[in-house]
MARTORVO-998751 format. One record per atom (N, C-alpha, C): residue number from 1; x, y, z. Coordinates in Angstrom, 2 decimals. Atoms other than C-alpha are relative to their C-alpha. Layout:
BEGIN
+------+---------+---------+---------+
| nugu |    east |   north |      up |
+------+---------+---------+---------+
|  NUM |       X |       Y |       Z |
...
+------+---------+---------+---------+
This chain:
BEGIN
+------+---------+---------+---------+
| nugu |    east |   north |      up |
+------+---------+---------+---------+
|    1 |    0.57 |    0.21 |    1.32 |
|    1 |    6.64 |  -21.66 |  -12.19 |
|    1 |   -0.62 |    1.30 |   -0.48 |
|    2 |    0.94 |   -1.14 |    0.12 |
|    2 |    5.62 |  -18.89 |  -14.14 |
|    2 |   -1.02 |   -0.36 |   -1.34 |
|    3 |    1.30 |    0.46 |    0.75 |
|    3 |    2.28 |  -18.91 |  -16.09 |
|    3 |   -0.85 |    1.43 |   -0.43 |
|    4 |    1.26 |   -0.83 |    0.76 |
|    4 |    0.53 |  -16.42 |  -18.61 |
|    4 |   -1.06 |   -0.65 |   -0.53 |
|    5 |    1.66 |    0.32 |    0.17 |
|    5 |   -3.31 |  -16.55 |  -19.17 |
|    5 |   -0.23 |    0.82 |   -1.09 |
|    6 |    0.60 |   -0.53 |    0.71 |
|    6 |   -4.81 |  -15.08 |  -22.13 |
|    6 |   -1.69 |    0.13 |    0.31 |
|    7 |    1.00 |   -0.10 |   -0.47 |
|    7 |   -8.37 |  -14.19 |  -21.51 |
|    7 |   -0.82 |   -1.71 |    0.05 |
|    8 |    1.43 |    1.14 |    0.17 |
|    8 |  -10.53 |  -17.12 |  -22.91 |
|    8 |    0.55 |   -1.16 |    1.37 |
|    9 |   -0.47 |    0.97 |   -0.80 |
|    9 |   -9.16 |  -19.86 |  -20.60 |
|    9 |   -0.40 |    0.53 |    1.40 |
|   10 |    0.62 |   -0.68 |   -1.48 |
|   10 |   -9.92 |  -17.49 |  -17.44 |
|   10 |   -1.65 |    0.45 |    0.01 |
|   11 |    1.40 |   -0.32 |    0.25 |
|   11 |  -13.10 |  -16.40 |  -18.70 |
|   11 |   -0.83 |   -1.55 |    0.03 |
|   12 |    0.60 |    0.32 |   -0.85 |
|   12 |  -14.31 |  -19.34 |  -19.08 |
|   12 |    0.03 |   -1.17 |    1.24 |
|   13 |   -0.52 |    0.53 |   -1.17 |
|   13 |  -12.79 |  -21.22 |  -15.80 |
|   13 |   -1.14 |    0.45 |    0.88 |
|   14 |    0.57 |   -0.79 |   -1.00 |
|   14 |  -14.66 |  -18.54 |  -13.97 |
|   14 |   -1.25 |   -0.29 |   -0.62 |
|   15 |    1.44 |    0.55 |    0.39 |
|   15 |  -17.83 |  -19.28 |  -16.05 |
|   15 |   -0.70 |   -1.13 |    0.51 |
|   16 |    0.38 |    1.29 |   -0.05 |
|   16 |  -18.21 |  -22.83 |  -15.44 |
|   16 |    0.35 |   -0.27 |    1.53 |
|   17 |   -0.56 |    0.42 |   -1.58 |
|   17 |  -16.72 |  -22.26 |  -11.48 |
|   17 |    1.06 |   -0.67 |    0.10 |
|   18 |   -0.89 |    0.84 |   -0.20 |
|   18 |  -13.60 |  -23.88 |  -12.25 |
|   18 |    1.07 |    0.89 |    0.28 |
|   19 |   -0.81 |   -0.90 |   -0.25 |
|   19 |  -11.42 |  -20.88 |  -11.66 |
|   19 |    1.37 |   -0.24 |    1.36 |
|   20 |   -1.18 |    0.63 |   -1.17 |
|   20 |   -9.68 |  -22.49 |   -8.51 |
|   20 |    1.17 |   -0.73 |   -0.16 |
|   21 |   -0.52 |    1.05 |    0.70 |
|   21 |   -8.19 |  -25.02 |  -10.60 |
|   21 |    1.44 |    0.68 |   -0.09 |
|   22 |   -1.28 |   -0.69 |    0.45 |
|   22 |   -5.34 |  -22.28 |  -11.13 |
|   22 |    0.76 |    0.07 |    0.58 |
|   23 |   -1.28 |    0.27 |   -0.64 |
|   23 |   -3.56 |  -21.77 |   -8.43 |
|   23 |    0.11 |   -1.12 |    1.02 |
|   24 |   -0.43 |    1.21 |   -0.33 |
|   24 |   -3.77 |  -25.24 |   -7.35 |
|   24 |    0.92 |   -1.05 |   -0.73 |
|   25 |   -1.14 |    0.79 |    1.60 |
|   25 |   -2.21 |  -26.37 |  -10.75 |
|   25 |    1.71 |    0.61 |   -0.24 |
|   26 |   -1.27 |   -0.65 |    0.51 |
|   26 |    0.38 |  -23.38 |  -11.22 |
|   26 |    0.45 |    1.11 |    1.45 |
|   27 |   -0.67 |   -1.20 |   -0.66 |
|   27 |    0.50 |  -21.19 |   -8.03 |
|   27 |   -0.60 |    1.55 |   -0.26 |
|   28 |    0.98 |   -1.24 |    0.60 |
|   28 |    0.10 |  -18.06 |   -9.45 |
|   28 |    0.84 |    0.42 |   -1.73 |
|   29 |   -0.07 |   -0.32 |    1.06 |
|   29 |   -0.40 |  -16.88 |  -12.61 |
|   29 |    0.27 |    2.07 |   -0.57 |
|   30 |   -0.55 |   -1.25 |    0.97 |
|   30 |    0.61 |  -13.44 |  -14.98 |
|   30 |   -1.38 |    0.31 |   -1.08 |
|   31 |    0.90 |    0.06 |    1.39 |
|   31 |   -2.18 |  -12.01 |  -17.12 |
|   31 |    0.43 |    1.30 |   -0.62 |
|   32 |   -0.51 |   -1.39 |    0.46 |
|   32 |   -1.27 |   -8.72 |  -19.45 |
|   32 |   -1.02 |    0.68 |    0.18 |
|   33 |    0.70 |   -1.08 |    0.14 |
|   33 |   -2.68 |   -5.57 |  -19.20 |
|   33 |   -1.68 |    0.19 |   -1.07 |
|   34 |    1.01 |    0.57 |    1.30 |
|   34 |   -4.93 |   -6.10 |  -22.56 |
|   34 |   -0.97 |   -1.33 |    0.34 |
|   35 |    1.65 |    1.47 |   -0.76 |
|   35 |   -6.79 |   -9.35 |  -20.99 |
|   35 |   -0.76 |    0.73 |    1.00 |
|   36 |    0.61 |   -0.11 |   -1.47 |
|   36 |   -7.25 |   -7.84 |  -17.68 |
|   36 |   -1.62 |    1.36 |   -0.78 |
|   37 |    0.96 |   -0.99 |    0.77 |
|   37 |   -9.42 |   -4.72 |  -20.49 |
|   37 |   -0.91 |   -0.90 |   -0.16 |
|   38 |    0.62 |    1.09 |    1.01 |
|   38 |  -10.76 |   -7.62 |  -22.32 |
|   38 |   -1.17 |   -0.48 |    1.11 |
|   39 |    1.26 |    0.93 |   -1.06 |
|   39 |  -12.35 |   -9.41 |  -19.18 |
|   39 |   -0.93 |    1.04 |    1.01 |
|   40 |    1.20 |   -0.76 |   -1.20 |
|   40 |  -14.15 |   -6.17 |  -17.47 |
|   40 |   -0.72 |    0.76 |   -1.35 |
|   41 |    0.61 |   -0.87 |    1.15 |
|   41 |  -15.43 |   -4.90 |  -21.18 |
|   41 |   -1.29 |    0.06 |    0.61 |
|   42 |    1.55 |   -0.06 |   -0.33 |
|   42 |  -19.41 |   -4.61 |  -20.55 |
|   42 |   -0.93 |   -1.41 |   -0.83 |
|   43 |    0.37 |    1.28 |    0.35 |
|   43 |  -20.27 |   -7.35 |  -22.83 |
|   43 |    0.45 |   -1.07 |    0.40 |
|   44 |   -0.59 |    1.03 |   -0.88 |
|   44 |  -18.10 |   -9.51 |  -20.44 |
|   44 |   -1.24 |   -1.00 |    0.64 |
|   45 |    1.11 |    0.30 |   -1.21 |
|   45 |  -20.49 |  -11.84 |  -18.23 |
|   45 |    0.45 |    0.34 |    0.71 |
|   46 |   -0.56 |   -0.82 |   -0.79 |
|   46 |  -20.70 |  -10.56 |  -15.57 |
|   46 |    0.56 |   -1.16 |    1.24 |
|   47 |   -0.62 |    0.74 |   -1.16 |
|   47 |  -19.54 |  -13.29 |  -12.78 |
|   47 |    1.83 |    0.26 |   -0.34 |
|   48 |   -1.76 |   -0.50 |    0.20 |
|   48 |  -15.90 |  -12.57 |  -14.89 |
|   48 |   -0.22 |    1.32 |    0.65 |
|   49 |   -0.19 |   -1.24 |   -0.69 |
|   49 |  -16.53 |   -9.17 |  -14.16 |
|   49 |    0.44 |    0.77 |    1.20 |
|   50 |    0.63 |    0.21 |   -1.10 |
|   50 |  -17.84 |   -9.76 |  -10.75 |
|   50 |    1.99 |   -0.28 |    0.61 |
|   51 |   -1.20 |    0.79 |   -0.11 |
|   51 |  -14.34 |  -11.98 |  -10.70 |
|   51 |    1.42 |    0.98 |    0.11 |
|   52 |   -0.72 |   -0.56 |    0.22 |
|   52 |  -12.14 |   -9.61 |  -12.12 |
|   52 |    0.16 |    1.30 |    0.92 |
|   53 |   -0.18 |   -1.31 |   -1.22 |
|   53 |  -13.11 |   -6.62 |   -9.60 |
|   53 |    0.49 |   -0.27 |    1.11 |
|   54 |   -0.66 |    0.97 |   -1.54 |
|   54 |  -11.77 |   -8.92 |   -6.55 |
|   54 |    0.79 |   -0.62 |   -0.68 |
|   55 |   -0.73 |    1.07 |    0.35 |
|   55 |   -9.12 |  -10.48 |   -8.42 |
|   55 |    0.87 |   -0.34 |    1.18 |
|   56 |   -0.67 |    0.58 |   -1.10 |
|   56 |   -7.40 |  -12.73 |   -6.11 |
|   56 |    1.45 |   -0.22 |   -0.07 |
|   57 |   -1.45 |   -0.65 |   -0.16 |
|   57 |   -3.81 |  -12.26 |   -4.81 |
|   57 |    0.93 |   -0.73 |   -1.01 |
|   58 |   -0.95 |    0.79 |    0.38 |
|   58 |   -2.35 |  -15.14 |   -6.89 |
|   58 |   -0.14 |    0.23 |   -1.77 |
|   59 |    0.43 |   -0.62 |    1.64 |
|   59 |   -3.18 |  -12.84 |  -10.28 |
|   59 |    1.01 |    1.25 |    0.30 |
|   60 |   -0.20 |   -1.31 |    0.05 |
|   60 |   -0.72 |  -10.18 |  -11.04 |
|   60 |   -0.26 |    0.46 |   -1.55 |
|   61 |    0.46 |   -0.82 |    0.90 |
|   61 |   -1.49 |   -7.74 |  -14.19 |
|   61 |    1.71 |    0.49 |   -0.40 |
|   62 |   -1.67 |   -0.37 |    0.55 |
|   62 |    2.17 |   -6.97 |  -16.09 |
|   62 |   -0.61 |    0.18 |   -1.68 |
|   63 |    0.07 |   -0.08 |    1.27 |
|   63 |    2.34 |   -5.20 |  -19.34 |
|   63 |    1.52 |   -0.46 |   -0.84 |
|   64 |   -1.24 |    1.04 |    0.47 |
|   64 |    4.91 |   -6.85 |  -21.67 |
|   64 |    0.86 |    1.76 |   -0.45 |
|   65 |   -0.83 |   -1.06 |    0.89 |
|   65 |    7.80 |   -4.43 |  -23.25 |
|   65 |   -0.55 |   -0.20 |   -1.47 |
|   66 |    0.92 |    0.31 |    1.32 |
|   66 |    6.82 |   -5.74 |  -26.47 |
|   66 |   -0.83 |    0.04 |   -0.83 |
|   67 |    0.88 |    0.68 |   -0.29 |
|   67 |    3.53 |   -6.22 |  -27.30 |
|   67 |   -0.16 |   -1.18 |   -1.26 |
|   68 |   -0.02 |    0.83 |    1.25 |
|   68 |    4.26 |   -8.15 |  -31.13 |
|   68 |   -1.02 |    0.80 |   -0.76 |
|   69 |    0.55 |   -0.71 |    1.37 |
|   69 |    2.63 |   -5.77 |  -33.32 |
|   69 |    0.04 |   -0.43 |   -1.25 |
|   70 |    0.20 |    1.34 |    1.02 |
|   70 |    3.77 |   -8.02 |  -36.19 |
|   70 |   -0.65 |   -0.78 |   -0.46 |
|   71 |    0.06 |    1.13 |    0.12 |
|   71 |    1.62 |  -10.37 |  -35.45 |
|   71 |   -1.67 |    0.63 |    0.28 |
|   72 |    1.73 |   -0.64 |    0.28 |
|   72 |   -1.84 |   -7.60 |  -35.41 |
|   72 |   -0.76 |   -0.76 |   -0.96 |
|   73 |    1.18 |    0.50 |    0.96 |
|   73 |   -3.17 |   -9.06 |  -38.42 |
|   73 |   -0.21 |   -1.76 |    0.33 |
|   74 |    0.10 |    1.33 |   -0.16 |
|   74 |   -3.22 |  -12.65 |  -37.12 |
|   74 |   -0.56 |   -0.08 |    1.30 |
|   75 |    0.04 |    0.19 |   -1.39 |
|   75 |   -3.72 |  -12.25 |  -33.47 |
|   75 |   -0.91 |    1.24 |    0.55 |
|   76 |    0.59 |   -0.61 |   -0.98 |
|   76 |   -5.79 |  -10.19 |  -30.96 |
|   76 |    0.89 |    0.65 |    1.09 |
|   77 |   -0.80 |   -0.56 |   -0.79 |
|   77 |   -3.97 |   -7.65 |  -28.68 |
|   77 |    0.07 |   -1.10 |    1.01 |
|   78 |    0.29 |    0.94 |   -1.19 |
|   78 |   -4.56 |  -10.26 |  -25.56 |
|   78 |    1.03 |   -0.94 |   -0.50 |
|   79 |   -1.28 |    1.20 |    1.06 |
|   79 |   -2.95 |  -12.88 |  -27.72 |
|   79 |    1.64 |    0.25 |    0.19 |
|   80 |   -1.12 |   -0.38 |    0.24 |
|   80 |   -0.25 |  -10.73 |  -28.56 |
|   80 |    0.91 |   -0.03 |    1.05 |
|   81 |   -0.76 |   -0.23 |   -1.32 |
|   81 |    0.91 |   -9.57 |  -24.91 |
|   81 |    0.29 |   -1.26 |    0.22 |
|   82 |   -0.34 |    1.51 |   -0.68 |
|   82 |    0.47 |  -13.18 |  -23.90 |
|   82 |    0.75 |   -0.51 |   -0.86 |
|   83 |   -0.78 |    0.81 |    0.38 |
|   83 |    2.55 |  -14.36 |  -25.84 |
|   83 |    1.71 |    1.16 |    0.02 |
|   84 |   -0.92 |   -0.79 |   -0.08 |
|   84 |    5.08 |  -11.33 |  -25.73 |
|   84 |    0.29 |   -0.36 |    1.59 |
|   85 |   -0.20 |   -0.22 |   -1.62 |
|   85 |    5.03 |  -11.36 |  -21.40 |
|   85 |    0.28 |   -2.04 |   -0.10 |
|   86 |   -0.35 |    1.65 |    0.18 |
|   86 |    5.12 |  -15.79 |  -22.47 |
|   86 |    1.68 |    0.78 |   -0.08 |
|   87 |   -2.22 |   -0.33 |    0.33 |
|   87 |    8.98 |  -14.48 |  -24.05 |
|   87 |    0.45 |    0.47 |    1.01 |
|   88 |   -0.70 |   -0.86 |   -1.02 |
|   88 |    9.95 |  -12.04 |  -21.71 |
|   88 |    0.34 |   -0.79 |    1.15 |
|   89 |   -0.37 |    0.98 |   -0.90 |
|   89 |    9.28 |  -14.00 |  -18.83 |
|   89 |    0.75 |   -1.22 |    0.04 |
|   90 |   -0.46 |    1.89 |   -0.02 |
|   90 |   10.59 |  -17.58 |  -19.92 |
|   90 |   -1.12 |   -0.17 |    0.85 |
|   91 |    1.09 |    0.62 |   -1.46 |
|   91 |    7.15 |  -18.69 |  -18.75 |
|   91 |   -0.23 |   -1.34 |   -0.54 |
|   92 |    0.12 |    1.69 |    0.08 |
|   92 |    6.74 |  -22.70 |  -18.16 |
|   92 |   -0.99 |   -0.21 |   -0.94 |
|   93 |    0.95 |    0.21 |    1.22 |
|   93 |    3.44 |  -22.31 |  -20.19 |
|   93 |   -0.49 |    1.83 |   -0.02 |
|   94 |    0.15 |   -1.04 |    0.37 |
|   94 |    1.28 |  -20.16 |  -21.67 |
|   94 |   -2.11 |   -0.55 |    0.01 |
|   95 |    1.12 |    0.61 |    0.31 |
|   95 |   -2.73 |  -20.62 |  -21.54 |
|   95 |   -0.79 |    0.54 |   -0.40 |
|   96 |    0.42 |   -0.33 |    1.07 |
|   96 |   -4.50 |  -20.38 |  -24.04 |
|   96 |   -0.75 |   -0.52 |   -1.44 |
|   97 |    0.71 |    0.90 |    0.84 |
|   97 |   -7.05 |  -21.36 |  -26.68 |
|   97 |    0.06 |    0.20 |   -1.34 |
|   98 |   -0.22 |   -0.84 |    1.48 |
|   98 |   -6.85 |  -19.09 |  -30.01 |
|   98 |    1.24 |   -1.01 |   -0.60 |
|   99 |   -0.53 |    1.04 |    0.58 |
|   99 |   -5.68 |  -21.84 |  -32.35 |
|   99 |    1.65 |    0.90 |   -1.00 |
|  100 |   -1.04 |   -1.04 |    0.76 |
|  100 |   -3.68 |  -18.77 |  -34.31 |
|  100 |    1.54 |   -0.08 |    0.94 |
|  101 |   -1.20 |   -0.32 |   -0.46 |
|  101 |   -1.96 |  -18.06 |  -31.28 |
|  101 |    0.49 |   -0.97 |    0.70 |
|  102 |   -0.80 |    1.12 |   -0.39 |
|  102 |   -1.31 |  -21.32 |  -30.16 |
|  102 |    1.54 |   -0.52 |   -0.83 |
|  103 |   -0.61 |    0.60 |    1.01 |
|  103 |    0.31 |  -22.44 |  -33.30 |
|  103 |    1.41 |    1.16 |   -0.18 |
|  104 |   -1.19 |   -1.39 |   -0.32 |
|  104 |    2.70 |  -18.55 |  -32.77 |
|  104 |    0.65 |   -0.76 |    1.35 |
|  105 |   -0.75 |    0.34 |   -1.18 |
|  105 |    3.49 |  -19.57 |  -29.39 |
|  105 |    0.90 |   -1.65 |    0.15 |
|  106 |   -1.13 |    0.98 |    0.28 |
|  106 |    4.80 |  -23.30 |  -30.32 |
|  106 |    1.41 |    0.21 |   -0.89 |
|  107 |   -1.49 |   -0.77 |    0.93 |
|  107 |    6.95 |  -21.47 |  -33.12 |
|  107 |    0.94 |    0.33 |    0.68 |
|  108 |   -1.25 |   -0.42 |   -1.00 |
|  108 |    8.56 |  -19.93 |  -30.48 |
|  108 |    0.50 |   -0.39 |    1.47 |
|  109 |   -0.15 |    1.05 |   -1.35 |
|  109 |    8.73 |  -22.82 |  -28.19 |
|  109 |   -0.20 |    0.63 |    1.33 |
|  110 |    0.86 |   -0.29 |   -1.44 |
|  110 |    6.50 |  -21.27 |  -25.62 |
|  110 |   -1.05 |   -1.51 |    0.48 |
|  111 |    1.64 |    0.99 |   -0.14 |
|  111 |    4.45 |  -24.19 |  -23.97 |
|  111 |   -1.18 |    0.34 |    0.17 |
|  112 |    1.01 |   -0.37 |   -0.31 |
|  112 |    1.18 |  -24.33 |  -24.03 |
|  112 |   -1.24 |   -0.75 |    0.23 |
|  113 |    0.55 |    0.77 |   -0.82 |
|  113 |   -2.03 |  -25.31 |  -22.44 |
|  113 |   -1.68 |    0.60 |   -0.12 |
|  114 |    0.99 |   -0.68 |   -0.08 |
|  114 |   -5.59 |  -24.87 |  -23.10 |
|  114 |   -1.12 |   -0.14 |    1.00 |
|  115 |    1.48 |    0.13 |   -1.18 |
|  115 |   -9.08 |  -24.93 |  -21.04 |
|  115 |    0.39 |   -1.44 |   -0.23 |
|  116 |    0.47 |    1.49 |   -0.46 |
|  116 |   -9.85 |  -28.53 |  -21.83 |
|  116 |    1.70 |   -0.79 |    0.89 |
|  117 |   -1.16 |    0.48 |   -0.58 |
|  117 |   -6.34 |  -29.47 |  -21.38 |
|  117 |    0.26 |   -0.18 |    1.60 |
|  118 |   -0.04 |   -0.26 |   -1.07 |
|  118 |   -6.15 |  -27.80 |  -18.23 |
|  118 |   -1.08 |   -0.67 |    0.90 |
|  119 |    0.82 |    0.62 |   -0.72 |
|  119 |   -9.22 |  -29.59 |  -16.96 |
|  119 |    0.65 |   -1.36 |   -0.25 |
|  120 |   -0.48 |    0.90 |    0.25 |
|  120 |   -7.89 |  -32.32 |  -18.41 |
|  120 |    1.25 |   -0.60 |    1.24 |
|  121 |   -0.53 |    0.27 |   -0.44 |
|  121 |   -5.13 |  -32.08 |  -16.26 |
|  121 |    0.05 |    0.06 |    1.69 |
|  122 |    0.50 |   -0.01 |   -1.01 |
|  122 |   -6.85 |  -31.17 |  -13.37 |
|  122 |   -0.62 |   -1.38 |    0.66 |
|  123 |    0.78 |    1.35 |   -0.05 |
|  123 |   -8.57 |  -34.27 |  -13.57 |
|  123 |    0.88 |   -1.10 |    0.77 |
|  124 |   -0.94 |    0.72 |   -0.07 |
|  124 |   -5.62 |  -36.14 |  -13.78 |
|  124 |    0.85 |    0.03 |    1.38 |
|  125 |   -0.40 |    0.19 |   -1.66 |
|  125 |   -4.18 |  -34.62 |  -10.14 |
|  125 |   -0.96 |   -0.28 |    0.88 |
|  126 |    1.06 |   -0.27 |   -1.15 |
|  126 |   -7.60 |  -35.27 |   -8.33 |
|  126 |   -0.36 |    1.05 |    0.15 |
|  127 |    0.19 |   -1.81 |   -0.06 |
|  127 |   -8.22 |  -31.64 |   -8.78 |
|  127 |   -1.65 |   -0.09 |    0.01 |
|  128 |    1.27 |    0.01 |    0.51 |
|  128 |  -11.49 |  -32.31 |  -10.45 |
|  128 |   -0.85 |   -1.26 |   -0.16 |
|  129 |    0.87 |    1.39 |   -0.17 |
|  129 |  -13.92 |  -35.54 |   -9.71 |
|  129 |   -0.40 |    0.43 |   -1.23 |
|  130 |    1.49 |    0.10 |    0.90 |
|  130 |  -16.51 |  -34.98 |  -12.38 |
|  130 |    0.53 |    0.74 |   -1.29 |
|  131 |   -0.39 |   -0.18 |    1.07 |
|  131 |  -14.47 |  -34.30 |  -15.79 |
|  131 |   -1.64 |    0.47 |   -0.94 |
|  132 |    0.56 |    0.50 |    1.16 |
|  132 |  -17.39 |  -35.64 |  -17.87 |
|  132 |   -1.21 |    1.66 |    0.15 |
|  133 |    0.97 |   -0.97 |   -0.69 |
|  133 |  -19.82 |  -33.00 |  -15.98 |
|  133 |    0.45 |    1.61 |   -0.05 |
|  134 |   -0.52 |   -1.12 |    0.40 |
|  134 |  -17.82 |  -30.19 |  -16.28 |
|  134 |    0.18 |    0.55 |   -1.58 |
|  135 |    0.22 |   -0.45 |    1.70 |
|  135 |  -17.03 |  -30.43 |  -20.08 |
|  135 |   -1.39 |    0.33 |   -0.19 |
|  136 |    0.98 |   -0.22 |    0.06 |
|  136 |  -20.60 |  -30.43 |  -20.08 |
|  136 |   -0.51 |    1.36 |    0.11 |
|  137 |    0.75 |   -1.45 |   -0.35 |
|  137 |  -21.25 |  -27.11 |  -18.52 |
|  137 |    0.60 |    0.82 |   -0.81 |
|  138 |   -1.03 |   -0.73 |    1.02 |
|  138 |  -18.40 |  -25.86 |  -21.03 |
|  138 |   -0.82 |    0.15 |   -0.74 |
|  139 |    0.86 |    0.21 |    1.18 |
|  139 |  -20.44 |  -27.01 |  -23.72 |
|  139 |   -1.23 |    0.79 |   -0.24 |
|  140 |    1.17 |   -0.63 |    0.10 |
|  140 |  -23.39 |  -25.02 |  -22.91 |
|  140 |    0.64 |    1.44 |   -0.06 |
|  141 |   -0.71 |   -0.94 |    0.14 |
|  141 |  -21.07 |  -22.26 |  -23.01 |
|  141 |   -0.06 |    0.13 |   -1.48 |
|  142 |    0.16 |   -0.25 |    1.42 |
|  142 |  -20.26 |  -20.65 |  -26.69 |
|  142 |    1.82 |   -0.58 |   -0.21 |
|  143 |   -1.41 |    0.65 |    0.08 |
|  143 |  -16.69 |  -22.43 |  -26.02 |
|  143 |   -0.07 |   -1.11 |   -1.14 |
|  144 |    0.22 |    1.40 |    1.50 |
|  144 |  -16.11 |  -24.75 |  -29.09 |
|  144 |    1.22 |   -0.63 |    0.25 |
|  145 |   -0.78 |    0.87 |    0.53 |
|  145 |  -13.88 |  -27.63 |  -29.72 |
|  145 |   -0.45 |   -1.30 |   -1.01 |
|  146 |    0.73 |    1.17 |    0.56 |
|  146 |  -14.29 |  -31.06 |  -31.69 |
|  146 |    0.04 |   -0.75 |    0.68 |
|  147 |    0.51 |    1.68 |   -0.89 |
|  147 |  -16.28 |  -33.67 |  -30.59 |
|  147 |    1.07 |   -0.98 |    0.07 |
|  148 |   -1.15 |    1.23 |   -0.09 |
|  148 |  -13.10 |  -35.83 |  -31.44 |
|  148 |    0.56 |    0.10 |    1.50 |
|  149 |   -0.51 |   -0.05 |   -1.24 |
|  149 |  -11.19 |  -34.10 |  -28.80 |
|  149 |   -0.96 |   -0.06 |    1.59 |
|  150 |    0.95 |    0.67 |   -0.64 |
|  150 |  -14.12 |  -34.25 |  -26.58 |
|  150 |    0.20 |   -0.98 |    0.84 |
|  151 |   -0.18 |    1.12 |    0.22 |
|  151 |  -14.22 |  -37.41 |  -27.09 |
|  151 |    1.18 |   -0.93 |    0.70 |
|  152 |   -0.87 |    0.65 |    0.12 |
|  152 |  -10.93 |  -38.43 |  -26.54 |
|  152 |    0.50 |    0.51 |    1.51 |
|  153 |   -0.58 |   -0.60 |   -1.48 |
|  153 |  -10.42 |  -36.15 |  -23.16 |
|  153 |   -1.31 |   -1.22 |    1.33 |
|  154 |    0.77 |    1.02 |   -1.22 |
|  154 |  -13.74 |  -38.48 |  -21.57 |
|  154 |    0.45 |   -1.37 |    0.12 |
|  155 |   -0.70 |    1.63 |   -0.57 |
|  155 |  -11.99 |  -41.72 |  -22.57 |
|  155 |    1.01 |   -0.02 |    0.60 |
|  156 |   -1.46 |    0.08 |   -0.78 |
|  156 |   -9.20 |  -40.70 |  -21.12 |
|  156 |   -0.28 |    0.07 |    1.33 |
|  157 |    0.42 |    0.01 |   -1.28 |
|  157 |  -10.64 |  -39.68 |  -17.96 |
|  157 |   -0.98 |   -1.64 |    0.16 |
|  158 |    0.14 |    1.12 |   -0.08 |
|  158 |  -12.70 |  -42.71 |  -18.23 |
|  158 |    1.07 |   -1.54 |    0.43 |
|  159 |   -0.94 |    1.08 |   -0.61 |
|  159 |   -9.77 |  -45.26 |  -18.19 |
|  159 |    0.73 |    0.08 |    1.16 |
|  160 |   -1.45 |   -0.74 |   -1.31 |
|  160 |   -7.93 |  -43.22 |  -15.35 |
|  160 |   -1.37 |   -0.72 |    1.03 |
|  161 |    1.02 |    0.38 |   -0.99 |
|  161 |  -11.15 |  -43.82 |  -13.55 |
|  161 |   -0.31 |   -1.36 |    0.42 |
|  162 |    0.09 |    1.71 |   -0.32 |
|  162 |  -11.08 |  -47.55 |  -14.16 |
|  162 |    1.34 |   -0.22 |    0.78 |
|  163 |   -1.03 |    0.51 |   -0.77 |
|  163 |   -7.48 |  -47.90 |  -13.48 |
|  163 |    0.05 |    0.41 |    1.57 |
|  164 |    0.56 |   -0.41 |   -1.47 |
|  164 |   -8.23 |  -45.91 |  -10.02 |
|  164 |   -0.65 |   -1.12 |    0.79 |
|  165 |    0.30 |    0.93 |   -0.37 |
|  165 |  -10.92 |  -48.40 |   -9.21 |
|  165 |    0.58 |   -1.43 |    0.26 |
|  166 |   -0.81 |    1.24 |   -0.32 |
|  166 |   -8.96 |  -51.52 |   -9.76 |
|  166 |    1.12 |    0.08 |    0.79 |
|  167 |   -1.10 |    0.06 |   -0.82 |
|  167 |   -6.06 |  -50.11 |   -7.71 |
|  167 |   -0.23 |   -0.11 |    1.53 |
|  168 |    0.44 |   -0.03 |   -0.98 |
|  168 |   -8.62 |  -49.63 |   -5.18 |
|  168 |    0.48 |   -1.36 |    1.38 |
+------+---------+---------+---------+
């Protein structure tokens, strides 16, 4: 399986301690050149930082041929690669939160997959007991989504949790 990361989704994984979640979900992942800048800047926190100076073996760093220059005024270099090294590769997904470059990367039938999602789906293999607890620590983060989706990721984990119990 191959799998590009755009920063936010690793940033904050590693914020909230969920960073493991990755290569238990995908193996290993692809980040571009331009994230790997992005996540040791100085205004980084520093546990990414911390993170990023030991990156662990199942992270390689690839710059795309590409990078979509086209797509500067809409997108963020990070964006861009990731979704350029998404093409190049044929990668299974792509992860990623930037609503811009989500909505680029379905255009060009890249899949894709964001933080909550990804907890979301963590959840869903037993990856992650405590969904509700984790969004939580997101939340205190400057990470945004809507309360709908929110919303709609705890009832979901909620019913999984009932149907669990009753299968008990």
């Amino acid at each position: 399986m191959i799998v590009i990361a755009d920063s936010s989704p690793l940033r904050y994984l590693i914020v909230i301690e969920q960073v493991h979640l990755l290569p238990l979900l995908y193996g290993r992942i692809v980040i571009p050149s331009s994230v790997e800048r992005e996540l040791t800047r100085t205004a980084t926190p520093q546990p990414v930082v911390t993170w990023m100076e030991h990156l662990p073996g199942w992270v390689t760093v690839k710059s795309p041929q590409n990078p979509q220059t086209a797509l500067a005024s809409i997108l963020g270099l990070g964006e861009r690669e990731a979704i350029a090294l998404a093409e190049e590769l044929a990668a299974d997904v792509l992860l990623v939160d930037d609503e811009a470059a989500r909505v680029e990367a379905v255009r060009r039938n890249i899949p894709v997959q964001g933080t909550l999602g990804l907890l979301d789906l963590a959840a869903e293999h037993g990856l992650l007991a405590d969904l509700p607890g984790t969004i939580q620590r997101l939340q205190s983060t400057n990470f945004r989504a809507s309360k709908k989706l929110y919303a709609f990721l705890l009832e979901r984990d909620a019913l999984r949790k009932k149907r669990g119990a009753r299968g008990s």
